[in-house]
C-alpha positions in Angstrom: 84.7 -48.0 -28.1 85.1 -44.3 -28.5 87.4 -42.8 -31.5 87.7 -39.3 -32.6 85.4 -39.4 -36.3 86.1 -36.9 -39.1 86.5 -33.0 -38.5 87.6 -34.4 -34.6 84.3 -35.1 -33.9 83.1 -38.2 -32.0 81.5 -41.1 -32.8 80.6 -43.9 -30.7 80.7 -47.2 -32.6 80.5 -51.3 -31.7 82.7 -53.9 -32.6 80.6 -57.2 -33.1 77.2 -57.3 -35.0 77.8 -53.3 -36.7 81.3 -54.6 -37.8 80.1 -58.3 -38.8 77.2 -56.7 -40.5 74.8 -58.2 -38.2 75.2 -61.8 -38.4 78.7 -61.3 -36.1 78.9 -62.4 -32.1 80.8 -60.3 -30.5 82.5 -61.5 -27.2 80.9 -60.0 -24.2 82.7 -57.2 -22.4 83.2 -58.5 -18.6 85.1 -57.1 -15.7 86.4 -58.3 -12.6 83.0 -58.5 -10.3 84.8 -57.3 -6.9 85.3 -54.0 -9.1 81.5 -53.9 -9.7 80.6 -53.7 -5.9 78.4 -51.0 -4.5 78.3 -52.2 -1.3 81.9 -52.1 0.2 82.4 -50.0 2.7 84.5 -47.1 1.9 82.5 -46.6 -1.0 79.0 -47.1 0.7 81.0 -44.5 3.7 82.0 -42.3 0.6 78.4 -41.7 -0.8 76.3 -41.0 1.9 78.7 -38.3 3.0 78.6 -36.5 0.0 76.0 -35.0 -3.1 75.3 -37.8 -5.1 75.9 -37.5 -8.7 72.7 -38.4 -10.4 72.1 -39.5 -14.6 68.2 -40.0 -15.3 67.2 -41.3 -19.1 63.6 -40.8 -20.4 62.0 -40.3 -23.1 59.5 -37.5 -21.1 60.0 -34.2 -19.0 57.4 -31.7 -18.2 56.8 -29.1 -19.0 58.2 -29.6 -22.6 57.6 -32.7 -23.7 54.9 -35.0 -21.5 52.8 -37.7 -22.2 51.5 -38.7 -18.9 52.8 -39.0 -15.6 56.3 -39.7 -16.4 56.6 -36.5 -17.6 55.5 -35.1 -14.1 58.0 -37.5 -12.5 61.2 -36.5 -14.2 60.3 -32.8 -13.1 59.5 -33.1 -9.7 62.1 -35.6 -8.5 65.2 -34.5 -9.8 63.8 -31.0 -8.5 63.8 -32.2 -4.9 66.8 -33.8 -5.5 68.7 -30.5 -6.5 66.5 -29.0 -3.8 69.0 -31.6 -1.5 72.1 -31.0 -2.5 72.1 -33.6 -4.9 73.4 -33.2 -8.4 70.6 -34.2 -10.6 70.6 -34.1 -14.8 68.2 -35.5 -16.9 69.0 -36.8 -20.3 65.4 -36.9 -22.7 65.4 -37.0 -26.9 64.6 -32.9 -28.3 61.2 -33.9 -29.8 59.9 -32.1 -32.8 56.6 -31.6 -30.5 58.2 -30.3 -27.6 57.4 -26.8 -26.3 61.4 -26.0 -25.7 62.9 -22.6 -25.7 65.3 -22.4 -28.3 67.0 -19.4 -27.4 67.7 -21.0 -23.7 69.8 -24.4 -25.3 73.1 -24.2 -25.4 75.6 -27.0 -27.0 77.0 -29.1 -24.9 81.4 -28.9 -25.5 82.3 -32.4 -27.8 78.7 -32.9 -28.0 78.5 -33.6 -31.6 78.9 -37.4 -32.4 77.8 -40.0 -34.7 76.1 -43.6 -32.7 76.6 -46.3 -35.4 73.7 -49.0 -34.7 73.9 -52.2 -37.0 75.5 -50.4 -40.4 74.2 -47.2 -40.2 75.4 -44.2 -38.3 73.2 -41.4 -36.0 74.1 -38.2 -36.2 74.2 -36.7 -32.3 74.1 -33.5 -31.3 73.9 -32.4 -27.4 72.1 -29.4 -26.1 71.6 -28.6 -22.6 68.8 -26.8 -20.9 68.3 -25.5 -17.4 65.1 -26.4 -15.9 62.5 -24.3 -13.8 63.1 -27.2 -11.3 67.1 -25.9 -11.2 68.3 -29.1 -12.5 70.5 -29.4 -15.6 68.7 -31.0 -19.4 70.4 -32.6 -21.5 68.9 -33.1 -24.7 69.7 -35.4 -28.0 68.7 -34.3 -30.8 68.6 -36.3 -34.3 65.9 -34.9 -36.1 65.3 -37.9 -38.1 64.5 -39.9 -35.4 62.9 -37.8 -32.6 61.2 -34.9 -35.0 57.9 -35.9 -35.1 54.4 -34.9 -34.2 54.0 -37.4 -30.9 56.5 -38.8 -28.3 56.0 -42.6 -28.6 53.6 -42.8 -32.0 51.5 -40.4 -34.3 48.8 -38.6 -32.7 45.4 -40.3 -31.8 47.5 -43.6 -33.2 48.4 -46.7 -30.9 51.5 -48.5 -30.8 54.6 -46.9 -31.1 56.8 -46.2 -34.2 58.4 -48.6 -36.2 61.5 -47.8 -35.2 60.9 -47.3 -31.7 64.5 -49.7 -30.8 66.4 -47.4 -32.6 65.3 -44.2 -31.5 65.6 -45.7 -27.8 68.9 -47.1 -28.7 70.2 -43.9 -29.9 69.2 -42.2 -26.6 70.8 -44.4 -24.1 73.7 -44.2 -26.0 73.8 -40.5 -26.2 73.0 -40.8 -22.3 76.3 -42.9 -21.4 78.3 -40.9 -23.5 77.3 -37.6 -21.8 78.0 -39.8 -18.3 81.5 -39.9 -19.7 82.4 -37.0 -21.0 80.6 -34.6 -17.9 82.7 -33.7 -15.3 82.2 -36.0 -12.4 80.7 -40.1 -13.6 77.8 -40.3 -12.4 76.9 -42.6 -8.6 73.7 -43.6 -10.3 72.2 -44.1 -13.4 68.2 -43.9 -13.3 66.7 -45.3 -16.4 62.8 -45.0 -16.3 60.4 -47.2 -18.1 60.8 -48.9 -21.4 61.9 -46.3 -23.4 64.9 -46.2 -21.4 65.3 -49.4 -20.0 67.9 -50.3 -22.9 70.1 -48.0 -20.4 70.3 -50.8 -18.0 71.9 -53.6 -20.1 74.1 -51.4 -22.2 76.2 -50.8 -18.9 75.8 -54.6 -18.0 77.7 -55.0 -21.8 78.6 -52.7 -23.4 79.9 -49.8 -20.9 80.9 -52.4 -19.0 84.6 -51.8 -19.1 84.4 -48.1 -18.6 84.3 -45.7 -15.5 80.4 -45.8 -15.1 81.1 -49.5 -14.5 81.1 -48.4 -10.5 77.4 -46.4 -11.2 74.6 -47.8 -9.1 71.8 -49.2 -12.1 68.4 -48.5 -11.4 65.6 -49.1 -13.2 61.9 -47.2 -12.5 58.7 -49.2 -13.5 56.2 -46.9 -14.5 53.9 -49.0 -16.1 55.2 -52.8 -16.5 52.2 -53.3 -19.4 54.5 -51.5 -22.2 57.0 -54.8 -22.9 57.7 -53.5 -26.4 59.2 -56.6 -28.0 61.6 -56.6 -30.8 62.6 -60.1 -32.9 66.0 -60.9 -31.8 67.8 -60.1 -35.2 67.1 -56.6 -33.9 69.6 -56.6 -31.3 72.5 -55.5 -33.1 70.6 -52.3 -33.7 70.6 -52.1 -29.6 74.0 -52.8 -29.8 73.6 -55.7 -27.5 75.5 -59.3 -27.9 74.0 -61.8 -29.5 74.9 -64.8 -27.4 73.2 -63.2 -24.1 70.4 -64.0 -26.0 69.9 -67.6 -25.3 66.7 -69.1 -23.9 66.0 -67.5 -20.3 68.7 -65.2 -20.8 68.6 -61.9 -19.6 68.2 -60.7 -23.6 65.8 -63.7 -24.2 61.7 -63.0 -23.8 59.6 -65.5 -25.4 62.0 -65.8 -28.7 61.7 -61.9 -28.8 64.0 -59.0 -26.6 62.7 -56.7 -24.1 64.4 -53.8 -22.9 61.7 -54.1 -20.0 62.8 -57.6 -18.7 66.5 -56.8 -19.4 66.6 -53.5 -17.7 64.5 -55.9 -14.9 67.2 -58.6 -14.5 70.3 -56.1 -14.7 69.7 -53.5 -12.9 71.2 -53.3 -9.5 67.8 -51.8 -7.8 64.6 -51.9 -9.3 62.1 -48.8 -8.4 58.2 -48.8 -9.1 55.7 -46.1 -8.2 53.6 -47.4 -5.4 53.8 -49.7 -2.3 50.6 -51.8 -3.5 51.4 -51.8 -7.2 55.0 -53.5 -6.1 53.2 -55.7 -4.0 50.5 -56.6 -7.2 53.0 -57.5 -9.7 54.8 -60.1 -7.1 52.1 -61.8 -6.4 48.9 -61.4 -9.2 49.9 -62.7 -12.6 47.0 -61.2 -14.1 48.3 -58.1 -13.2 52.3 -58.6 -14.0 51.1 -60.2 -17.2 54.0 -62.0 -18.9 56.9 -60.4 -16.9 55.1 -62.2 -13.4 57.9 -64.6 -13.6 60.9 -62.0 -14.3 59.6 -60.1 -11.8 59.4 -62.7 -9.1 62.9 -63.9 -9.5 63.7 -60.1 -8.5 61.4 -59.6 -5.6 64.1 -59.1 -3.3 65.8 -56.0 -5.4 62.2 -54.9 -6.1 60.9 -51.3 -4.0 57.6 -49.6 -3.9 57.6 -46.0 -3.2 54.5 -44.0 -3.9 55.3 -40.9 -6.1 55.1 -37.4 -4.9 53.3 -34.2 -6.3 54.5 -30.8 -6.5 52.3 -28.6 -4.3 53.3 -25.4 -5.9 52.7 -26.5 -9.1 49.4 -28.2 -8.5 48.0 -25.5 -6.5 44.4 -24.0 -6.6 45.5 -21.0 -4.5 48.2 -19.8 -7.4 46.5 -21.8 -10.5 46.2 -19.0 -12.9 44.3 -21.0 -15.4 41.5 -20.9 -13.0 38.5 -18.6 -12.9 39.1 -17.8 -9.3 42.0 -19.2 -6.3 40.8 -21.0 -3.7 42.4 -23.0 -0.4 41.0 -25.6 1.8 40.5 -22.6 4.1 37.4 -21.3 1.5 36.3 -23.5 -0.9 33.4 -20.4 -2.0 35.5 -19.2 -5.1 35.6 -22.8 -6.5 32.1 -22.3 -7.6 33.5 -20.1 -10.2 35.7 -23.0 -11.2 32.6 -25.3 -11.4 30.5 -22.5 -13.3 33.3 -22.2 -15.8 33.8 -25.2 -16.6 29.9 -26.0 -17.6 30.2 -22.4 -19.6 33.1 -24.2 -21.4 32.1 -27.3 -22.2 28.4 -26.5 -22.8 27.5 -29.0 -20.2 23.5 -28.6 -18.9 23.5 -26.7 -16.1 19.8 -27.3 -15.1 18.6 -29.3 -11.9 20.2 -32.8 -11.6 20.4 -33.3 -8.0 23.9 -31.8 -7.6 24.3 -28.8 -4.8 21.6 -26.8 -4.9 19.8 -29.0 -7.1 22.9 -28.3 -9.9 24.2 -31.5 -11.3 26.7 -33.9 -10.4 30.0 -33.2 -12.7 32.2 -36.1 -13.1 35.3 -34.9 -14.5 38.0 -37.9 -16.2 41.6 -36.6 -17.0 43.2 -39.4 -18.6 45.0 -41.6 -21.7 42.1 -43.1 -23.2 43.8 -46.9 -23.2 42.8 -50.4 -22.0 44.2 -50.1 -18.9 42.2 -47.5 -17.7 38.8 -49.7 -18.1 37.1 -46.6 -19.3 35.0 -48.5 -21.3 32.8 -49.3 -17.9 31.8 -45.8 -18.0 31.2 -45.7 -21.4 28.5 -48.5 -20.8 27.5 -46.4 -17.4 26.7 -42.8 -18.9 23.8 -43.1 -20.9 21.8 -44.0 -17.5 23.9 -41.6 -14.8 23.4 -39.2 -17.7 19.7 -39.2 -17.3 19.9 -39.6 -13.4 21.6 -35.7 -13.1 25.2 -36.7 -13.9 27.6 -34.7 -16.2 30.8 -35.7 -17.8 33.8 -33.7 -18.8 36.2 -35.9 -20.6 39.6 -34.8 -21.7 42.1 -37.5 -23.1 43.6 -39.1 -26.1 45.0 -42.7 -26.7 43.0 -45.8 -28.2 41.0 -44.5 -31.5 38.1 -47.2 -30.0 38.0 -45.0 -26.9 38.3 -41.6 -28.5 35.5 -42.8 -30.8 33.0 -43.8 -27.9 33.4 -40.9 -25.7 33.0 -38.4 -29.1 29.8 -40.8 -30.0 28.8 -39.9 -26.3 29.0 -36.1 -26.9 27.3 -36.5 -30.4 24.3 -38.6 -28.9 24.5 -36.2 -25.3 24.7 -33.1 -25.8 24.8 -30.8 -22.9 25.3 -34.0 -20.8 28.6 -35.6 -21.8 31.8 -33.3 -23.5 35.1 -34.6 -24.5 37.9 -33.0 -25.7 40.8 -34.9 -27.6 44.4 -33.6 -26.0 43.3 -30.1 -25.4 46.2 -28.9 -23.1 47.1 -28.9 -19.6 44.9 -25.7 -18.4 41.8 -27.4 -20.0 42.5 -30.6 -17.5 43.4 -28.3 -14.7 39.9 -26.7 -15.7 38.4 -30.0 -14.7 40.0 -30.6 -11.9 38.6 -27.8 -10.4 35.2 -27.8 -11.6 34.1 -31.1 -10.8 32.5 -32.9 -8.0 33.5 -36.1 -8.7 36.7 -37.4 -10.5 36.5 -41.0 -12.2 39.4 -43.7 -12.2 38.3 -47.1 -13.0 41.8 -48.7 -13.9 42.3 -52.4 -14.3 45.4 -51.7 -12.8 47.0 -48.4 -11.8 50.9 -48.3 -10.9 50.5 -45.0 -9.0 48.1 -42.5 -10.6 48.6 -38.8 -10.3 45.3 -37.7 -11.6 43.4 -38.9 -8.8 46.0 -37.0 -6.4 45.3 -33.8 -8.2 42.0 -33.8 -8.1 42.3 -34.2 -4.3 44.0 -31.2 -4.3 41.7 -29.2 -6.5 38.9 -30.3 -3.9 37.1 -33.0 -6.4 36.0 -36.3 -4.4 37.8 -39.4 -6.6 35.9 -42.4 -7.4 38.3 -45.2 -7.9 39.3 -48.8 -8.1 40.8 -50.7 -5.5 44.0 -51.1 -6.9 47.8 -50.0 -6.8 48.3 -46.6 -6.4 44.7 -46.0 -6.4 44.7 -47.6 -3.2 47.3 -46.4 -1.5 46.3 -42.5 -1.9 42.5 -42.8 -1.8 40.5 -44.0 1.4 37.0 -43.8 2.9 37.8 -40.6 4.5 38.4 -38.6 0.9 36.7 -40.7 -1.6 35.1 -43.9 -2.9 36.6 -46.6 -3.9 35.3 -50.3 -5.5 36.9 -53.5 -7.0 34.2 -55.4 -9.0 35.1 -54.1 -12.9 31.5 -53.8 -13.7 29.4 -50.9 -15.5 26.7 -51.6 -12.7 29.3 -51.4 -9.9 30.8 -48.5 -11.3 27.3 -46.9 -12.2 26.4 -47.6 -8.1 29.7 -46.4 -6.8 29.3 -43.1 -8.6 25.7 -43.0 -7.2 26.9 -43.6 -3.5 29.5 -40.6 -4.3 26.9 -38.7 -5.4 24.7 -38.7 -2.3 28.0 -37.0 -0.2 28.3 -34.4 -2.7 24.2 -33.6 -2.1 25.6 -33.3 1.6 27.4 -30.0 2.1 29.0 -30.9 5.8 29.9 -34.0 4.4 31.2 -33.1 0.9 33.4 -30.2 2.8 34.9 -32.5 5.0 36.0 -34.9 2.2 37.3 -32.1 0.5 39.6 -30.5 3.1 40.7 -34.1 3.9 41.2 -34.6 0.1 43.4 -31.6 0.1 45.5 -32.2 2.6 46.7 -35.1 1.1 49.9 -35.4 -1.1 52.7 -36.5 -0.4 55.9 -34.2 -1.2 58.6 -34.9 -3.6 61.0 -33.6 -1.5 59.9 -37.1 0.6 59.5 -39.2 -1.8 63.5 -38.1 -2.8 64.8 -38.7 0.4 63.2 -41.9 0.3 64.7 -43.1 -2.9 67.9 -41.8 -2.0 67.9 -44.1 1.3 66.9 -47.0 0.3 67.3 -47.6 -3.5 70.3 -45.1 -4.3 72.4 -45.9 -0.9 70.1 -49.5 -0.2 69.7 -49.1 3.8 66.6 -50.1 4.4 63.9 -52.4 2.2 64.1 -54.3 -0.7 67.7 -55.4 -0.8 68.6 -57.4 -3.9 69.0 -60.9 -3.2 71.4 -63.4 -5.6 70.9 -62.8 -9.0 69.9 -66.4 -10.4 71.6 -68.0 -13.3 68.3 -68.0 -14.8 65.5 -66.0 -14.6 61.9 -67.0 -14.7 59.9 -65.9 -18.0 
C-alpha cells in the first residue's frame, strides 16, 4: 500500500515479510478474475480505436546507458511507437555510467519516495528525460544501488552484483508507482528480460488490487540464458509472497526464484526477438536449457517477432564516424572505411588474397561470453591468420575470452587486434571496414550485429541458428551449423573466395544492404498481435502447474 512518508513524501511499503521481518506470509492480494479480462469486447473495441498507453521496464536504453542489444531495442521501438500515435515511456535505473545530460532531467511531481524491501527502505527519486526517439524517460535514481561503473556487474567481471534482486526490485517498484501516479494507467506494461521481469509478478501480487490491474502484462525474452536465481528466503526483498512459492509454483524454480520463469508464467503475452529463436526454445531443450519445460507449458501465449533496426541511425550514407559516406548505389568510398580501419588497428595490409591481393578482414562486434562460441575462432585464427585473414575484434565480457583474443594480438601482431569496450564509433569502424563479419553463436535470440554489418556492406558468416537464421541467407552471406573450429575455419574460407570475386562480392553487398527490417514494422506488429492479440500466439489456459 501507498501512504504519505515524512515531509509528505511517499513511500511505498509491503505488509507481510517487511512487516513480519521476513519470516511473515502474507496473504496473497487477489481480485475478482472477470475484472482482470483483456479480452471483452468493449474493451478490446476501446483499444484498438485509440493510442495505446504504453510502460516499458529495463534496465538498458541507448544511447545512454547500453550493454548490448537491449539497449538498441528500447530506443528504436518505443520510437516507432511514438512515431504511431502511440504513447510510449520507458522506465530504466539512472546509472552512475550512463552518458545522460543532466541539465535535460527534470523531476518528476511526487517523485520522491522511499521502496521498503525486507527491513530496509530505498530512497527514490524520479527524473524524466525526453529522448531523441520523442518518447518520454523516466529514470530512478538511488545512487547506492544503481551508481556504479557497469550496468549488470563491474567492468571486464562476469556475473552480476550481489545485490542484483534488490536493485531490480527497487526498479519495478519505482516503475508501477510512476504507472500510478502518471496521468493516464497505462494499456500495457512491457517488462524486458530478467532485469525486469520481477515487473510481471509484482502486478500478478502485489499491484494486483490497484488500477494497472486492467494493464495487458507482457514480457520480452531477450536472451532466456540469464535465469538469475536467488534462494527463496530472498523473496521478501522482491516483495513477493512467500506461499506462491511452493514446488512448481509460479515463484518456485528448482528450490530457488526466478524472475525469468515468473515473469514467463504470469505474464499475459510473452514476446521474444525472432521467429526461429521462438520456435528453438519450444522444441530444443539444449537450447531452452532449464526453462524448456516453463516455456512449453506457455507455447500458446508465446510470439516470435524478429526485431527491427533503425535505418537512420545505422546508416553509412550519414555515419559521421566514418572516413567517407557511402550507399549501395557506390560502394567506392568504402575503401576509405576499409583503409582506415587497418591504419587504426595496425592490422598488415600486405598481400593476403583479399581484393586486389589486400587481405581478407574479418571484423567481430560482440560480448565476449559463452554463448557466442567465440572460442571456435580463437582455435581458427592462428591458421586463417597465415592463410591472408585479418581480425578486428572489439568486445568485452568473459575475462577467459578477453584474455585469448589479447593473447592473439600479443602473439599476431599486425594480423589479429582487439580492443576491450572501445565505444560505439570504434565498432561502427568495423562494420564498415571489413569484408567479412563473424557470428558463430551457440544460440542467437535475434542478433543485431549481423544486421548491421549488412547494412555497412560486410558479408556475415554465421551459424544456423535463431535470429541468425532468419536475417542471413545464401543470397547475402554464409551460414554453417556444425560448432567446429574446422567448419568455421572452412566456412570463412568459402566466404573468402566471394570477396576475391568483385561481381559477386557487389552483389552480396547491395543485397546485404537492402535488408532490415524497420521498427516502424516490427511496432505495428507487436501492437497487433501481442498488445491487442489478433492474430498468432494466443495464450492458451494457464495450467495449475507449470512444467520446470
Amino acid at each position: 500500500k501507498y501512504y504519505a512518508g515524512p515531509g509528505g513524501r511517499e513511500s511505498l511499503h509491503s505488509d507481510g515479510p517487511a512487516a513480519a521481518g521476513l519470516t511473515g506470509r502474507p496473504a496473497p492480494l487477489r481480485i475478482s478474475s472477470d475484472l482482470l479480462s483483456f479480452t471483452t469486447p468493449t474493451m478490446a473495441k476501446n483499444r484498438n480505436s485509440r493510442p495505446l498507453r504504453i510502460l516499458h521496464v529495463s534496465m538498458e536504453l541507448a544511447p545512454w546507458a547500453k550493454e548490448g542489444g537491449l539497449a538498441d531495442v528500447l530506443s528504436g521501438l518505443p520510437a516507432a511507437q511514438q512515431r504511431a500515435g502511440d504513447k510510449p515511456v520507458v522506465v530504466v535505473p539512472r546509472h552512475g555510467c550512463g552518458s545522460w545530460d543532466e541539465s535535460a532531467i527534470r523531476p518528476v511531481p511526487g517523485g520522491t519516495l522511499k521502496i521498503r524491501l525486507g527491513r530496509v527502505e530505498f530512497p527514490v527519486e524520479l527524473g524524466r528525460i525526453e529522448h531523441p526517439g520523442g518518447f518520454d524517460v523516466i529514470l530512478v535514481r538511488n545512487d547506492e544501488l544503481f551508481d556504479r561503473e557497469g550496468i549488470y556487474h563491474q567492468p571486464h567481471a562476469s556475473g552480476v552484483f550481489h545485490d542484483a534482486l534488490v536493485r531490480r526490485s527497487t526498479l519495478c517498484h519505482a516503475a508501477l508507482y510512476y504507472a500510478l501516479r502518471a496521468t493516464g494507467i497505462p494499456d500495457v506494461i512491457h517488462a524486458h528480460d530478467a532485469a525486469a521481469a520481477l515487473t510481471i509478478p509484482l502486478l500478478s501480487y502485489r499491484f494486483q488490487p490497484t488500477p494497472l490491474q486492467h494493464a495487458r502484462k507482457v514480457f520480452s525474452i531477450h536472451n532466456l540464458a540469464y535465469l538469475e536465481q536467488h534462494p527463496l528466503e530472498a523473496l521478501p526483498y522482491a516483495d513477493l509472497p512467500l506461499e506462491e512459492a511452493y514446488p512448481m509454483g509460479p515463484l518456485e524454480f528448482w528450490g530457488t526464484f526466478s524472475g525469468m520463469k515468473a515473469g514467463i508464467v504470469l505474464a499475459d503475452r510473452i514476446l521474444t526477438v525472432s521467429p526461429t529463436y521462438a520456435r528453438e526454445i519450444v522444441e530444443d531443450p539444449e537450447i531452452a536449457g532449464p526453462m524448456h519445460g516453463v516455456i512449453h507449458s506457455r507455447r500458446d501465449a508465446l510470439v516470435g517477432i524478429l526485431n527491427g533496426v533503425d535505418r537512420k541511425v545505422w546508416n553509412p550514407a550519414t555515419d559521421r564516424h566514418l572516413a567517407a559516406p557511402y550507399g549501395a548505389a557506390n560502394l567506392e568510398p568504402r575503401e576509405a572505411c576499409r583503409k582506415e580501419l587497418l591504419e587504426m588497428t595496425g592490422l598488415d595490409g600486405a598481400s593476403g588474397g583479399g581484393p586486389d591481393g589486400a587481405p581478407v578482414v574479418v571484423g567481430v562486434v560482440s560480448r565476449l561470453v559463452h554463448q557466442k562460441a567465440l572460442e571456435l575462432l580463437v582455435e581458427a585464427i592462428p591458421a586463417l591468420a597465415s592463410d591472408g585473414f585479418r581480425f578486428a575484434v572489439v568486445g568485452t565480457g568473459e575475462p577467459d575470452l578477453e584474455d585469448a583474443f589479447l593473447d592473439l594480438s600479443r602473439r599476431l601482431p599486425g594480423r589479429v587486434w582487439t580492443a576491450l569496450d572501445p565505444g560505439e564509433p570504434v565498432a561502427r569502424k568495423v562494420f564498415a571496414g571489413s569484408d567479412l563479419f563473424c557470428v558463430p553463436s551457440r544460440y542467437e535470440p535475434c542478433g543485431l550485429t549481423q544486421q548491421y554489418a549488412l547494412l555497412y556492406g560486410s558479408i556475415p558468416v554465421v551459424r544456423r541458428t535463431g535470429g541468425l537464421a532468419d536475417t542471413v541467407d545464401e543470397t547475402v552471406g554464409f551460414l554453417f551449423d556444425e560448432l567446429s573450429p574446422n567448419v568455421l575455419a572452412g566456412t570463412l574460407r568459402d566466404a573468402a573466395g566471394a570477396v576475391r570475386d568483385p561481381d559477386r562480392r557487389l552483389g552480396m553487398q547491395k543485397a546485404g544492404m537492402a535488408r532490415g527490417r524497420s521498427w516502424d514494422d516490427v511496432a505495428a506488429e507487436i501492437r497487433e498481435r501481442v498488445y491487442l492479440g489478433t492474430g498468432g500466439g494466443e495464450a492458451g489456459e494457464q495450467p495449475a502447474r507449470v512444467r520446470r
